[in-house]
C-alpha positions as CSV (number, residue, x, y, z in Angstrom):
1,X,-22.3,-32.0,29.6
2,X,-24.1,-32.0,26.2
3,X,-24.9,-28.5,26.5
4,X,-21.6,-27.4,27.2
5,X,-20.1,-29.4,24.9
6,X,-22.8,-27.6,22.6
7,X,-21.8,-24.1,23.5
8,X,-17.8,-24.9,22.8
9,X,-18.9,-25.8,19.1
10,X,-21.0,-23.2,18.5
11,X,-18.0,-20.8,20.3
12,X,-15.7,-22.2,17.9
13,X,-17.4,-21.5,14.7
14,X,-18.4,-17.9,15.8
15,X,-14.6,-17.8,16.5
16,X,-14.0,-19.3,12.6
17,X,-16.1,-17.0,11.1
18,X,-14.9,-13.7,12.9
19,X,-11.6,-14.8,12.3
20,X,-12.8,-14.7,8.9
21,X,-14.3,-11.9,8.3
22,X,-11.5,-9.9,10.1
23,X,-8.8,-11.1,7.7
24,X,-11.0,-10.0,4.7
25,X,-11.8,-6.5,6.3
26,X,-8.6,-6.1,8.4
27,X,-7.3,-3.7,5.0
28,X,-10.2,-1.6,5.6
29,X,-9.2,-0.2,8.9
30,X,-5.7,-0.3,7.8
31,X,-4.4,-3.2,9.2
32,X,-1.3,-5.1,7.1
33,X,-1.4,-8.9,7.2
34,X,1.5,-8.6,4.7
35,X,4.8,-9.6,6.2
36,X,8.1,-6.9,6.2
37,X,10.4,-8.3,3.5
38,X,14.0,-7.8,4.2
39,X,17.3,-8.8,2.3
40,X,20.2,-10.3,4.3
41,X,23.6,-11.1,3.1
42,X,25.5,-13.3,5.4
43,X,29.2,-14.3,3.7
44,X,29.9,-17.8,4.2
45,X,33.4,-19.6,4.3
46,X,34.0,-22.6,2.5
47,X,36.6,-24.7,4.2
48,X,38.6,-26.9,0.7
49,X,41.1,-29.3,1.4
């Protein structure tokens, strides 16, 4: 049990640290983390009494 418990930390850091890495070199192989901006009007009614 302790060494699997062992191997799921040590998977989770790898995982961490890829994760990482691939964010800071994602723009390298031209990958966009960068979200599409878009601008929406949407009239709304005001119901006065």
């Amino acid at each position: 049990m302790k060494r699997v418990f062992k191997f799921l930390i040590y998977l989770a850091i790898t995982g961490a640290i890829a994760l990482v890495i691939y964010t800071y070199l994602g723009s390298f192989f031209g990958i966009s983390f960068e979200p599409n901006q878009t601008t929406e009007r949407v009239p709304v009614v005001l119901n006065e009494n």
